[in-house]
C-alpha positions, 0 to 999 in steps of 0.5 A: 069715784072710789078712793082707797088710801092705805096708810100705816106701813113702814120697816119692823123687825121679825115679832114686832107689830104694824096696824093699818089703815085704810080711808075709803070714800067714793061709795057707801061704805057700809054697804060693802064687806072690806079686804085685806091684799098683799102683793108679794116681791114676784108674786101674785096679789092675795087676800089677807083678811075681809070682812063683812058689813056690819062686821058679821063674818070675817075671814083670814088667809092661813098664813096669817089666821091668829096674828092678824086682826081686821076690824071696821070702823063705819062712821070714819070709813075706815078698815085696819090691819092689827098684824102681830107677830110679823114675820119676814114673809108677811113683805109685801105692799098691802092693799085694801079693796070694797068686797068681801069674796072679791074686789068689788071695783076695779081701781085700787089704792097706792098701797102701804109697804110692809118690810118684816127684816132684822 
């Protein structure tokens, strides 16, 4: 059973920081590139960021190329979020997802909620 568990959210200013994380279990992590979704107030659920397995390509949305930075960690299983620079536009409840051009499961995790607001 795939179990995805974000964590890392939380309430910063415009500017500020916020890094990620993601626990993945229920499938051979090191086999999957991982992603980055963000679902928006009224808005549809977008990819942020993927990476490959082995970390051999990544990929981010323009909205956030330069400010955010995904990285793996296969020996724990995790995927993080690095996002710098926050801007008020960046709210939204942050997803990760197994997959690397699409979501490779069908089940998603709680999500983490991010608020940029001054």
């Amino acid at each position: 059973q795939v179990q995805l568990v974000e964590s890392g959210g939380g309430l910063v200013q415009p500017g500020e920081s916020l890094t990620l994380s993601c626990a993945a279990s229920g499938f051979i992590f090191g086999n999957f590139g991982m992603s980055w979704y963000r679902r928006a107030p009224r808005k549809e659920r977008e990819l942020v960021a993927a990476i490959g397995s082995a970390s051999y390509n990544i990929k981010y949305a323009d909205s956030v190329k330069g400010r955010f930075i995904i990285s793996r960690d296969d020996d724990k299983n995790t995927v993080h979020l690095q996002m710098n620079s926050l801007k008020p536009e960046d709210k939204a409840v942050y997803f990760c997802s197994p997959g690397y051009s699409r979501p490779a499961f069908p089940s998603w995790g709680q999500g983490t909620q991010v608020t940029v607001s001054s």
